[in-house]
CHARMM internal coordinates of N, CA and C (Angstrom, degrees):
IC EDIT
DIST 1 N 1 CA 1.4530
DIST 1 CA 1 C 1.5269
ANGL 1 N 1 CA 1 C 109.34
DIST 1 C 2 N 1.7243
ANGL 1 CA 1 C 2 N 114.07
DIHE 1 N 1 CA 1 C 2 N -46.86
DIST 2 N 2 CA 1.4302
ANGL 1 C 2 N 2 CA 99.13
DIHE 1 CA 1 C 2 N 2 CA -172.74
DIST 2 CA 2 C 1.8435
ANGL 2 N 2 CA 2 C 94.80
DIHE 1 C 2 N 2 CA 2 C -84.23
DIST 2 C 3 N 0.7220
ANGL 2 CA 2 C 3 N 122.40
DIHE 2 N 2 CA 2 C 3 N 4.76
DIST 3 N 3 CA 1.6525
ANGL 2 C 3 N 3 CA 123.32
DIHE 2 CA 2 C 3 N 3 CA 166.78
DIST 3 CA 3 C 1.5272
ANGL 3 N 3 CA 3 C 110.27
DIHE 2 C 3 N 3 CA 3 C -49.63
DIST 3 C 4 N 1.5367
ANGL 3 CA 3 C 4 N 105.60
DIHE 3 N 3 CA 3 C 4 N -71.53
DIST 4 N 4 CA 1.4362
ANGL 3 C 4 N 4 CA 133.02
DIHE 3 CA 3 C 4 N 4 CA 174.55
DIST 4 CA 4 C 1.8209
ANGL 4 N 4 CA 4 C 104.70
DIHE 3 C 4 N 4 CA 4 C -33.65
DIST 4 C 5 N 1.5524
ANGL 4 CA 4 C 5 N 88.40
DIHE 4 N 4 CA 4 C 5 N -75.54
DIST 5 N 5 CA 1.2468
ANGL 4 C 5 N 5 CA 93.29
DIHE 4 CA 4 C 5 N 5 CA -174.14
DIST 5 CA 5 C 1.5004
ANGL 5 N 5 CA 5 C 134.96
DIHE 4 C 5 N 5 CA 5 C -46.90
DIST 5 C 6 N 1.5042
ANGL 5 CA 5 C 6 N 118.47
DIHE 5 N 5 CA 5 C 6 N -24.38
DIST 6 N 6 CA 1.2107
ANGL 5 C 6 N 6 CA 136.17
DIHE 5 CA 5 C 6 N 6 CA -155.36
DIST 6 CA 6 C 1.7662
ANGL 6 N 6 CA 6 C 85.74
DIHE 5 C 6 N 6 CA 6 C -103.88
DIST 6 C 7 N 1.3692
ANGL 6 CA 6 C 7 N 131.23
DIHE 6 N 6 CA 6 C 7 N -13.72
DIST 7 N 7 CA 1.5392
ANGL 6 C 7 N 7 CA 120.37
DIHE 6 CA 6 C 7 N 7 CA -175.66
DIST 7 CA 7 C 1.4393
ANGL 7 N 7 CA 7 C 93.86
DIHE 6 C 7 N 7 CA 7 C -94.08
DIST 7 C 8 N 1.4631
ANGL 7 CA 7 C 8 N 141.64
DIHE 7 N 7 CA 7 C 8 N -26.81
DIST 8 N 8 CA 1.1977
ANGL 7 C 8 N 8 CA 135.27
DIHE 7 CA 7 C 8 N 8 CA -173.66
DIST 8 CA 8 C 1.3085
ANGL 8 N 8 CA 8 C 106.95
DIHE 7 C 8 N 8 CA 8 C -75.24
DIST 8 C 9 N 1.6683
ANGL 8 CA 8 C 9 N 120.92
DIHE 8 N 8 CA 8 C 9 N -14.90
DIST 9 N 9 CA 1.4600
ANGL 8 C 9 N 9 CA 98.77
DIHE 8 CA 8 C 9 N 9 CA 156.10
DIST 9 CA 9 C 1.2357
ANGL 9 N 9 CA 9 C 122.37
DIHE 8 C 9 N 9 CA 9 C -150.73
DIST 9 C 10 N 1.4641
ANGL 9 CA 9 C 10 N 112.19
DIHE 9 N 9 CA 9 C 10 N 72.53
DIST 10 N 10 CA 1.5964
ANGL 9 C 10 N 10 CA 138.78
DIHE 9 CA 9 C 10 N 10 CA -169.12
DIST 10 CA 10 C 1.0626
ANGL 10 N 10 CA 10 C 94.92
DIHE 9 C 10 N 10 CA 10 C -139.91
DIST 10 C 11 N 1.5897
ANGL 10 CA 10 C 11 N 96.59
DIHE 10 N 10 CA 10 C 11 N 177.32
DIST 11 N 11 CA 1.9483
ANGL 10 C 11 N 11 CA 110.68
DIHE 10 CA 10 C 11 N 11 CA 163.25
DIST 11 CA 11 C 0.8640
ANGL 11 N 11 CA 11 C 105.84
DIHE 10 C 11 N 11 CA 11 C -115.50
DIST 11 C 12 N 1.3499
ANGL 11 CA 11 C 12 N 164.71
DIHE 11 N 11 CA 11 C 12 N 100.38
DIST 12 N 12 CA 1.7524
ANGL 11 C 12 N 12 CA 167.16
DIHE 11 CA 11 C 12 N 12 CA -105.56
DIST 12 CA 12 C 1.6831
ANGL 12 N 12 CA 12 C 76.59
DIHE 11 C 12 N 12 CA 12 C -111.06
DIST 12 C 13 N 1.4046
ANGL 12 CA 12 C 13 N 139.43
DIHE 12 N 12 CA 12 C 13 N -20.75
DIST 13 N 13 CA 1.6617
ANGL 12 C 13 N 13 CA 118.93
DIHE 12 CA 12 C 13 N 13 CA -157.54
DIST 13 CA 13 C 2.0344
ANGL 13 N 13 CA 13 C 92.21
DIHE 12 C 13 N 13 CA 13 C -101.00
DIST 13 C 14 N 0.8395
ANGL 13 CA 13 C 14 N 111.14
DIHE 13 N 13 CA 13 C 14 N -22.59
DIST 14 N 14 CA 1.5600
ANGL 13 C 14 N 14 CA 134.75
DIHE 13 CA 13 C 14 N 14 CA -178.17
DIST 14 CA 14 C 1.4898
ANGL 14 N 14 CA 14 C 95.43
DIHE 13 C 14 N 14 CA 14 C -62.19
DIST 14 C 15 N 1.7427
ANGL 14 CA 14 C 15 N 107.23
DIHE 14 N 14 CA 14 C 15 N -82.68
DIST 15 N 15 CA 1.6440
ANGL 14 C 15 N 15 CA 81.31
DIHE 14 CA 14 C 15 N 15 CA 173.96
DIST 15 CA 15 C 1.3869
ANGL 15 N 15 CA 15 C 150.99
DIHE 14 C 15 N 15 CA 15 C -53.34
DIST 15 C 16 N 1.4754
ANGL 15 CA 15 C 16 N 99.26
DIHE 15 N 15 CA 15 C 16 N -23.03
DIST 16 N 16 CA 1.3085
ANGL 15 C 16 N 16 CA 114.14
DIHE 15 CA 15 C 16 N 16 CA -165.14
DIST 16 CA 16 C 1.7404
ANGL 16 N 16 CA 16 C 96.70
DIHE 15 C 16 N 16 CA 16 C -78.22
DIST 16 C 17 N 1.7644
ANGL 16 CA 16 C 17 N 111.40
DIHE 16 N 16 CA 16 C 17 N -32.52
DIST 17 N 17 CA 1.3808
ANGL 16 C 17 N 17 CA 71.46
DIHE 16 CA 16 C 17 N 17 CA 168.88
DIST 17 CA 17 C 1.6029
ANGL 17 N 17 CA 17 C 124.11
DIHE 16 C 17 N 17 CA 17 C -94.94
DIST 17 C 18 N 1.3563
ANGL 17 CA 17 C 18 N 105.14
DIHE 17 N 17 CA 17 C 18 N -7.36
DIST 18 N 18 CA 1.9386
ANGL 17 C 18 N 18 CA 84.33
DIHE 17 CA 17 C 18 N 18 CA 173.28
DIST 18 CA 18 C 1.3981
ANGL 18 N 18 CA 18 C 120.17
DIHE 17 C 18 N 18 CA 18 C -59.69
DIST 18 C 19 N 1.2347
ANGL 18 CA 18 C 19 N 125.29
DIHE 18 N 18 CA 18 C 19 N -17.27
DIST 19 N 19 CA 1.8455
ANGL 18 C 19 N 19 CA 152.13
DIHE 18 CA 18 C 19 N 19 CA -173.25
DIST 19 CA 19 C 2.0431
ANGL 19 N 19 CA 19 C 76.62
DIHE 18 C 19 N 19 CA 19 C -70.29
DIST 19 C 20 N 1.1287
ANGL 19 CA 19 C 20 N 120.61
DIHE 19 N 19 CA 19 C 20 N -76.37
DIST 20 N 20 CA 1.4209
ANGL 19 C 20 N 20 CA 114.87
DIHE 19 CA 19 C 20 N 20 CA -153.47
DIST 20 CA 20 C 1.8212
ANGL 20 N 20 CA 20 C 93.49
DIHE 19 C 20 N 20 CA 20 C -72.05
DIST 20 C 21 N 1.3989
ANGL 20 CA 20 C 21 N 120.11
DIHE 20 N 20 CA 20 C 21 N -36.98
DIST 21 N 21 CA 1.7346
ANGL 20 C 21 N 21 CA 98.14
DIHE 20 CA 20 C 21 N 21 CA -179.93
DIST 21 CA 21 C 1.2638
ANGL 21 N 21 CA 21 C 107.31
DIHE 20 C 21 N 21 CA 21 C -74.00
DIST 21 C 22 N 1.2753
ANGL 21 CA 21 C 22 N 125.99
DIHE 21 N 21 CA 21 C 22 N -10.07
DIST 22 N 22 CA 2.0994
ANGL 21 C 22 N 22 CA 113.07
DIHE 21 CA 21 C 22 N 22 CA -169.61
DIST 22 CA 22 C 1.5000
ANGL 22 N 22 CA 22 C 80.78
DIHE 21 C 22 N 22 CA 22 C -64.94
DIST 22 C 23 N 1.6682
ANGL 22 CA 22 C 23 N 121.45
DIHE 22 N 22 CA 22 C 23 N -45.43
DIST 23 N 23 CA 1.6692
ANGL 22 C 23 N 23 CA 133.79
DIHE 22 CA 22 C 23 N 23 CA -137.29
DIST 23 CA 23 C 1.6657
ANGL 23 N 23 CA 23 C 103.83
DIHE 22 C 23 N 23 CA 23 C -80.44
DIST 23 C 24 N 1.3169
ANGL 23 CA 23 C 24 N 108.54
DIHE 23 N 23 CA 23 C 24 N -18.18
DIST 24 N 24 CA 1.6996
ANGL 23 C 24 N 24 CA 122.04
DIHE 23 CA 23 C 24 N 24 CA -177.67
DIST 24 CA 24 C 1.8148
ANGL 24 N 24 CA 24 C 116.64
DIHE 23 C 24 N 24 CA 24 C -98.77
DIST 24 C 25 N 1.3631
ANGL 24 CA 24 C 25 N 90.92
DIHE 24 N 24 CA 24 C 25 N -27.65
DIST 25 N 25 CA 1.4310
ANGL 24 C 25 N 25 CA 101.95
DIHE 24 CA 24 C 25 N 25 CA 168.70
DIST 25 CA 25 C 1.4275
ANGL 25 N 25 CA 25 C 115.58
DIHE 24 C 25 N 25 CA 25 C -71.25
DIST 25 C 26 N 1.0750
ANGL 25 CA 25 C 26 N 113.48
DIHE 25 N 25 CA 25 C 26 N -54.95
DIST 26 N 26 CA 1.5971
ANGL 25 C 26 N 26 CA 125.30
DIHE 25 CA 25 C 26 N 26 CA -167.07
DIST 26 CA 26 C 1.8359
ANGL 26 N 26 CA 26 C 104.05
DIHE 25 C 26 N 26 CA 26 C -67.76
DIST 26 C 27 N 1.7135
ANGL 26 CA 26 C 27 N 117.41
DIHE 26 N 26 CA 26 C 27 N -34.58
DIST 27 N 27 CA 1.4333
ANGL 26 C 27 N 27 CA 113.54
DIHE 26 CA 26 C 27 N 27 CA 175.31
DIST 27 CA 27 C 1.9021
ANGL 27 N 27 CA 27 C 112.08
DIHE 26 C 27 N 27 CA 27 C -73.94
DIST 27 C 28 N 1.3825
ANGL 27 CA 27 C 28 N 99.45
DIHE 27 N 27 CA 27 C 28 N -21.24
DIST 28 N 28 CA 0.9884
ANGL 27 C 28 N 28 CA 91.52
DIHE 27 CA 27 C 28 N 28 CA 174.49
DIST 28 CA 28 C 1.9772
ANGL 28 N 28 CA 28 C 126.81
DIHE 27 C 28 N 28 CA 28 C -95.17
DIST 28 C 29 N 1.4793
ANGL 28 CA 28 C 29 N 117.71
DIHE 28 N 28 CA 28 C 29 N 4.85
DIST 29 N 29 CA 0.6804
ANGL 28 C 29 N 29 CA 132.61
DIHE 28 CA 28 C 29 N 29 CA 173.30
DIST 29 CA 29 C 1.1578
ANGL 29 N 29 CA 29 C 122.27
DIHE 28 C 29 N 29 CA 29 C -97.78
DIST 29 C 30 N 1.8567
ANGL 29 CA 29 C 30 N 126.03
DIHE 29 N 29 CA 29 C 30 N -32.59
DIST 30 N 30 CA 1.0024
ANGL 29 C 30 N 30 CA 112.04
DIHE 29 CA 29 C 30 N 30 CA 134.90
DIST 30 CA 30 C 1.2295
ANGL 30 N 30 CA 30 C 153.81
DIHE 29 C 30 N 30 CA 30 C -63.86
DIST 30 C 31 N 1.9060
ANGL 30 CA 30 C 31 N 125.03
DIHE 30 N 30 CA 30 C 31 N -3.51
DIST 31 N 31 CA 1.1442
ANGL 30 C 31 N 31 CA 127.89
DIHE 30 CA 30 C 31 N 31 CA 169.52
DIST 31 CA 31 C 1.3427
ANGL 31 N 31 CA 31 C 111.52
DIHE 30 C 31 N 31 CA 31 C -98.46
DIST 31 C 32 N 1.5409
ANGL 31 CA 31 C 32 N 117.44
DIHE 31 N 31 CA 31 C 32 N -10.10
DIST 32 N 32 CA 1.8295
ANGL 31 C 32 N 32 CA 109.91
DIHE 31 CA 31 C 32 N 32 CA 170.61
DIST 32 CA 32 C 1.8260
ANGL 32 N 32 CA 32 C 81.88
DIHE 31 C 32 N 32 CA 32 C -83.73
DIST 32 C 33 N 1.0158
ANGL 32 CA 32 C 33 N 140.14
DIHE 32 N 32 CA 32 C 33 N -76.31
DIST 33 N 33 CA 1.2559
ANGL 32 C 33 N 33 CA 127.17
DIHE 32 CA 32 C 33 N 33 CA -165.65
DIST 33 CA 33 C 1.4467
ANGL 33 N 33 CA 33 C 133.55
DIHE 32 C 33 N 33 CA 33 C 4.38
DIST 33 C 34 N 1.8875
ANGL 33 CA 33 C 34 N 93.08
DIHE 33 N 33 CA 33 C 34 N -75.32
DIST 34 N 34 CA 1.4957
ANGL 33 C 34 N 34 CA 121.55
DIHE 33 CA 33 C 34 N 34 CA 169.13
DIST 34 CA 34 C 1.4197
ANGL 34 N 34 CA 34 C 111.35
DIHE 33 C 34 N 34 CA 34 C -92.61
DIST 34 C 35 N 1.1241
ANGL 34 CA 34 C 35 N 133.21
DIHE 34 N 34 CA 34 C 35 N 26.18
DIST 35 N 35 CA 1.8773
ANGL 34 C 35 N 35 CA 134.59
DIHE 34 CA 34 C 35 N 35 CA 119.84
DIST 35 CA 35 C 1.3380
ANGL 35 N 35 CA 35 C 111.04
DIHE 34 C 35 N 35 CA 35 C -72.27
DIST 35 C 36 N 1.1983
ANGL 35 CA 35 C 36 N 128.13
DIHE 35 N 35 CA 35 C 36 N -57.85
DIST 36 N 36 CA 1.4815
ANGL 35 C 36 N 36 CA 122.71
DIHE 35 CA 35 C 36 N 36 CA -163.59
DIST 36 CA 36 C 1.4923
ANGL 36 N 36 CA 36 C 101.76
DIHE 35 C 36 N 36 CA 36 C -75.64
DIST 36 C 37 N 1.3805
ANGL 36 CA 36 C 37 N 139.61
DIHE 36 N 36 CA 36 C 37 N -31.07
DIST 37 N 37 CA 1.5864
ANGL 36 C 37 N 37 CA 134.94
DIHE 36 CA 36 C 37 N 37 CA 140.20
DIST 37 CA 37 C 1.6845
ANGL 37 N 37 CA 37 C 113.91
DIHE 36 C 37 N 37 CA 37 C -25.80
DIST 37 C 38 N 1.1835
ANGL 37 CA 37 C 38 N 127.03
DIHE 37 N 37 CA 37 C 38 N -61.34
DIST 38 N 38 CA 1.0751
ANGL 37 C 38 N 38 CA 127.09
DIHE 37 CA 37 C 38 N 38 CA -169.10
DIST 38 CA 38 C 1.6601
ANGL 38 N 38 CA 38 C 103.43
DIHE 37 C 38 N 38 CA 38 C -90.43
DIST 38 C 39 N 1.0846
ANGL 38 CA 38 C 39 N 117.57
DIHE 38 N 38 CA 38 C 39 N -51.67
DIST 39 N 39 CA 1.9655
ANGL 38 C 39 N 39 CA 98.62
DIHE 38 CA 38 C 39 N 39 CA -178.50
DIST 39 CA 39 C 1.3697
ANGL 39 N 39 CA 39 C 101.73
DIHE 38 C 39 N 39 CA 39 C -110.03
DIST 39 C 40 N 1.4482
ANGL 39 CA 39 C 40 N 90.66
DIHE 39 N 39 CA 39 C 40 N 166.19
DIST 40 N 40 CA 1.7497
ANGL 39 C 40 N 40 CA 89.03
DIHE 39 CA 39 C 40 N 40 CA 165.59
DIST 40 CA 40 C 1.6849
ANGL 40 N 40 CA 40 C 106.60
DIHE 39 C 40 N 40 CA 40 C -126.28
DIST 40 C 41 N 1.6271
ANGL 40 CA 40 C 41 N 102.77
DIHE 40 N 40 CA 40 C 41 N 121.37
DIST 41 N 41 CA 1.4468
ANGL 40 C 41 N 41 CA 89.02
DIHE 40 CA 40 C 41 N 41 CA 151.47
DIST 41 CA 41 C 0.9334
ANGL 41 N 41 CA 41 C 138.83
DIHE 40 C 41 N 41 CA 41 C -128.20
DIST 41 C 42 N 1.4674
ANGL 41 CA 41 C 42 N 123.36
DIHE 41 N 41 CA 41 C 42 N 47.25
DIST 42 N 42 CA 1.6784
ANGL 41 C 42 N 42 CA 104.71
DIHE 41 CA 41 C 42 N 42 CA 144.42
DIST 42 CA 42 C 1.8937
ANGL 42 N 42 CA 42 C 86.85
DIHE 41 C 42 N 42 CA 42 C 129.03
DIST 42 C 43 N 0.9963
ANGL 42 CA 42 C 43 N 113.55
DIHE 42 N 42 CA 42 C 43 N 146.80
DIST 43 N 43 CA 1.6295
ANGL 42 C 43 N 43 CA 110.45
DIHE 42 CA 42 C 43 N 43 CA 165.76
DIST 43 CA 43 C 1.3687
ANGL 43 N 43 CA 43 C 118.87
DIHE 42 C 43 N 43 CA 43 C -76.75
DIST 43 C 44 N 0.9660
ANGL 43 CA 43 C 44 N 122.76
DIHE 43 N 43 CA 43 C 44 N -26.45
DIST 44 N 44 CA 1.5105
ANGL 43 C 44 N 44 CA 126.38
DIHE 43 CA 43 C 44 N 44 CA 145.38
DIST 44 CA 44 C 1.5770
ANGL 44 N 44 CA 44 C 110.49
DIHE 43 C 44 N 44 CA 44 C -10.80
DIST 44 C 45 N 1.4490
ANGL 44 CA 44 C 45 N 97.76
DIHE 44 N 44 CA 44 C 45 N -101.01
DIST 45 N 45 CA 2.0003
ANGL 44 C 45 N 45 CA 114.10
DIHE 44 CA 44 C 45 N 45 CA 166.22
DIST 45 CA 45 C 1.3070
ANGL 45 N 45 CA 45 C 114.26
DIHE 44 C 45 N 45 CA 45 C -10.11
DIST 45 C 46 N 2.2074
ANGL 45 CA 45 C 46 N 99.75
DIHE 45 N 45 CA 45 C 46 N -64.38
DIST 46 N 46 CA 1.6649
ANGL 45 C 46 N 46 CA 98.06
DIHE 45 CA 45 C 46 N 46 CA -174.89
DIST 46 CA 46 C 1.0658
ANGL 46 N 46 CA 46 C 111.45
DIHE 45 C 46 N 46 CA 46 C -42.99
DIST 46 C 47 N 1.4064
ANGL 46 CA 46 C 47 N 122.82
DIHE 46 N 46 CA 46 C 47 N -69.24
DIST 47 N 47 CA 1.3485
ANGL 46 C 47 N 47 CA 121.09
DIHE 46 CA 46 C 47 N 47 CA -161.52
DIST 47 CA 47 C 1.1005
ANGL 47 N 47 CA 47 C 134.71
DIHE 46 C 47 N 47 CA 47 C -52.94
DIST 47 C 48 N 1.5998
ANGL 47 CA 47 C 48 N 125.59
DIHE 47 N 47 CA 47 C 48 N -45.28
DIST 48 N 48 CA 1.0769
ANGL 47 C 48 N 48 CA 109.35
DIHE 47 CA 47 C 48 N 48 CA 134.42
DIST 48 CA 48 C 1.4697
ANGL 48 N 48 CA 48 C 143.61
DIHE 47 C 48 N 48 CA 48 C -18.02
DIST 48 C 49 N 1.4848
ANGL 48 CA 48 C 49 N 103.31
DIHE 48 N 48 CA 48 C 49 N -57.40
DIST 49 N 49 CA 1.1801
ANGL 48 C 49 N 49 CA 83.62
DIHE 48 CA 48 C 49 N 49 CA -158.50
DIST 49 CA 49 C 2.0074
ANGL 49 N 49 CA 49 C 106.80
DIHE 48 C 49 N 49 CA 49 C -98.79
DIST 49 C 50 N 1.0659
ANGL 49 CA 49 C 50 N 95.85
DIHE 49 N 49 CA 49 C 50 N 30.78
DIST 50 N 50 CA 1.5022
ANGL 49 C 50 N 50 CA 117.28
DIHE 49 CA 49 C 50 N 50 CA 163.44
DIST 50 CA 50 C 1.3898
ANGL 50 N 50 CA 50 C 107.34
DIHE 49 C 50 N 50 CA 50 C -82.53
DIST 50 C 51 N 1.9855
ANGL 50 CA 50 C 51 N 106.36
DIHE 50 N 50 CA 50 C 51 N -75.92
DIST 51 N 51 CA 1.7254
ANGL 50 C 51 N 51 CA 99.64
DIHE 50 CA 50 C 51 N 51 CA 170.65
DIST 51 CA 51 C 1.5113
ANGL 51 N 51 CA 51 C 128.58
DIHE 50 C 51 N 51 CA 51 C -23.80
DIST 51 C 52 N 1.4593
ANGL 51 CA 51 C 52 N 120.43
DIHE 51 N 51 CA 51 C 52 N -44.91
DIST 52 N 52 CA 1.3766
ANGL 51 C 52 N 52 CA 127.19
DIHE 51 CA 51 C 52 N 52 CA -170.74
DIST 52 CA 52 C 1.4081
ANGL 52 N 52 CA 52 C 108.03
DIHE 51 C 52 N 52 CA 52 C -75.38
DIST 52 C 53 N 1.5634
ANGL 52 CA 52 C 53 N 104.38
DIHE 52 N 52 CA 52 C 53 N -35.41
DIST 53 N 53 CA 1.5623
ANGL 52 C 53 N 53 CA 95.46
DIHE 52 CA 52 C 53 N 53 CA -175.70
DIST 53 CA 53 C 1.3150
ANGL 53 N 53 CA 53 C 101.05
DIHE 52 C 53 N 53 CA 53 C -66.44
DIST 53 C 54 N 1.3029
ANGL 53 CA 53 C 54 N 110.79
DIHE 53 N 53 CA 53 C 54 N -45.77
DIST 54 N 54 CA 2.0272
ANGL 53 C 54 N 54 CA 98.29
DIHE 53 CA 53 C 54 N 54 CA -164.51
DIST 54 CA 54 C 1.8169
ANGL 54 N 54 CA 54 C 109.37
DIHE 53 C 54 N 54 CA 54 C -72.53
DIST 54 C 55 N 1.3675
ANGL 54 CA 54 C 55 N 107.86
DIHE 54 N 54 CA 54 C 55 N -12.38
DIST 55 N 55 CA 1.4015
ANGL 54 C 55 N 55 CA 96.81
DIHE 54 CA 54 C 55 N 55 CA -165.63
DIST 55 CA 55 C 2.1634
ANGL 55 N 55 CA 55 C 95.29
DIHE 54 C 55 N 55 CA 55 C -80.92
DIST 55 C 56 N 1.6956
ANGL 55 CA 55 C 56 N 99.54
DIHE 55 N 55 CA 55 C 56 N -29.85
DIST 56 N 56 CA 1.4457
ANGL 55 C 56 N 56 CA 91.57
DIHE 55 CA 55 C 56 N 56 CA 163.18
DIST 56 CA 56 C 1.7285
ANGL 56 N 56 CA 56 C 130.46
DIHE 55 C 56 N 56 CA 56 C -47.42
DIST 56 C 57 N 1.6966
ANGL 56 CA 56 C 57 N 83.24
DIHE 56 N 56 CA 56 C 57 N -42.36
DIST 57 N 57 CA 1.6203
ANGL 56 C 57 N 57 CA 95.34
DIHE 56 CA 56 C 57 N 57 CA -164.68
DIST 57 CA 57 C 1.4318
ANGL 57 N 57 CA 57 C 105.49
DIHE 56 C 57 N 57 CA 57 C -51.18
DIST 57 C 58 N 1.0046
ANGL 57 CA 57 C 58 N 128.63
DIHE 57 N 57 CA 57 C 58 N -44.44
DIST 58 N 58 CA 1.6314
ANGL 57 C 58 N 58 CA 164.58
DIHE 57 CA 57 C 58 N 58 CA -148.72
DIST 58 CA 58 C 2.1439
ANGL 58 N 58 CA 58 C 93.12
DIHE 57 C 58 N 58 CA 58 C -65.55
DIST 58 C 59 N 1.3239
ANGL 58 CA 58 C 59 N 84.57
DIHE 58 N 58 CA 58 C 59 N -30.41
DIST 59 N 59 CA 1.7921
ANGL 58 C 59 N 59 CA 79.78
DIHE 58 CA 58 C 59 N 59 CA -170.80
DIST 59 CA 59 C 1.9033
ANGL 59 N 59 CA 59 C 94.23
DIHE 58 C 59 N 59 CA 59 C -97.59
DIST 59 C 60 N 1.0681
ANGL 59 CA 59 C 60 N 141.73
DIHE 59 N 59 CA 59 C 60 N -10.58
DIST 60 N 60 CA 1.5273
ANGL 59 C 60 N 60 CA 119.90
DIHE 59 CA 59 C 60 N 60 CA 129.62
DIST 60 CA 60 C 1.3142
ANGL 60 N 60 CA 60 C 132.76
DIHE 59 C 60 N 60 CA 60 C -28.11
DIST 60 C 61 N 1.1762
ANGL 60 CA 60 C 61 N 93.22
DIHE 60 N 60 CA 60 C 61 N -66.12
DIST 61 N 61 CA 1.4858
ANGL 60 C 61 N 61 CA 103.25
DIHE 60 CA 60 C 61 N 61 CA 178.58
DIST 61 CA 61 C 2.0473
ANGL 61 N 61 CA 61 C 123.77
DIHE 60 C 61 N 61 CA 61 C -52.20
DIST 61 C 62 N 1.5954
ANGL 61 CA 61 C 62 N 83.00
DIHE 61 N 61 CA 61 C 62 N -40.85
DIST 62 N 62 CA 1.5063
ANGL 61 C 62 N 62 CA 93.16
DIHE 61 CA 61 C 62 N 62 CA 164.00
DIST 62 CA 62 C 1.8068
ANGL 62 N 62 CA 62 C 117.91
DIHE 61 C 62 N 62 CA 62 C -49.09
DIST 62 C 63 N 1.2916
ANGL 62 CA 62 C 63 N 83.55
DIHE 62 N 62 CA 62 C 63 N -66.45
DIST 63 N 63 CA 1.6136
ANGL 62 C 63 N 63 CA 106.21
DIHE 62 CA 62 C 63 N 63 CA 179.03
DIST 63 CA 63 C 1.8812
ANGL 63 N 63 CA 63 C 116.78
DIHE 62 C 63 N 63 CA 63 C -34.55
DIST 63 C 64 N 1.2280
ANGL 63 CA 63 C 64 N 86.51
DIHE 63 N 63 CA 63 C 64 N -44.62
DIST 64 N 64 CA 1.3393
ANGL 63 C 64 N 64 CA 90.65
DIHE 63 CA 63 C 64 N 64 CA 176.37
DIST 64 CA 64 C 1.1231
ANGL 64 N 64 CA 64 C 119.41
DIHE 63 C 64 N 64 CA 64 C -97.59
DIST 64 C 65 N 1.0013
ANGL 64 CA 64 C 65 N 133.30
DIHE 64 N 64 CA 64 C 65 N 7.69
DIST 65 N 65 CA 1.6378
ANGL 64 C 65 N 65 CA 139.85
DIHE 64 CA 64 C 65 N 65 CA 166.25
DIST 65 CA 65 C 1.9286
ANGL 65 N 65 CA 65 C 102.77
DIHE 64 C 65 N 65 CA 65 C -94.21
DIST 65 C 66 N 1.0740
ANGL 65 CA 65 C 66 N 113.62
DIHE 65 N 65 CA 65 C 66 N -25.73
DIST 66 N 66 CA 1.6529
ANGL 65 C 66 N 66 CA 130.26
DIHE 65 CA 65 C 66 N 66 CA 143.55
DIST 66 CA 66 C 1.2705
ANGL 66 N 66 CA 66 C 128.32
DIHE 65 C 66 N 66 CA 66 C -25.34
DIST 66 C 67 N 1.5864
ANGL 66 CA 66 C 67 N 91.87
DIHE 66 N 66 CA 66 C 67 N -54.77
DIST 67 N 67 CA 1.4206
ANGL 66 C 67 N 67 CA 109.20
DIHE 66 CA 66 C 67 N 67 CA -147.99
DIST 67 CA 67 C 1.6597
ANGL 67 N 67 CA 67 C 104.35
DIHE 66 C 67 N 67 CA 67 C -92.64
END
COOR INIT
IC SEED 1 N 1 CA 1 C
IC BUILD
């Protein structure tokens, strides 16, 4: 029932893709994870590659202001 209800005022393509970015985020968070376990490069890298993560994160947020 709240299935129903929740398609009369969604975009069924909206969820489906935050469903595939939660699912792209999380593979990619576990493989920078267990890289930075195994090498190190440098705080340099981190930071970077912090900026990128949040500037990704940032298109959730989009998504759901979409939605």
């Amino acid at each position: 029932i709240l299935k129903n209800l929740l398609s009369n005022y969604t975009y069924k393509i909206l969820i489906y893709l935050k469903i595939l970015f939660v699912t792209i985020i999380m593979l990619i968070t576990i493989i920078s994870a267990s890289i930075q376990i195994i090498f190190d490069f440098g705080q340099t890298f981190n930071n970077i590659l912090e900026w990128k993560y949040f500037c990704f994160l940032l298109t959730f947020y989009l998504l759901s202001v979409m939605l």
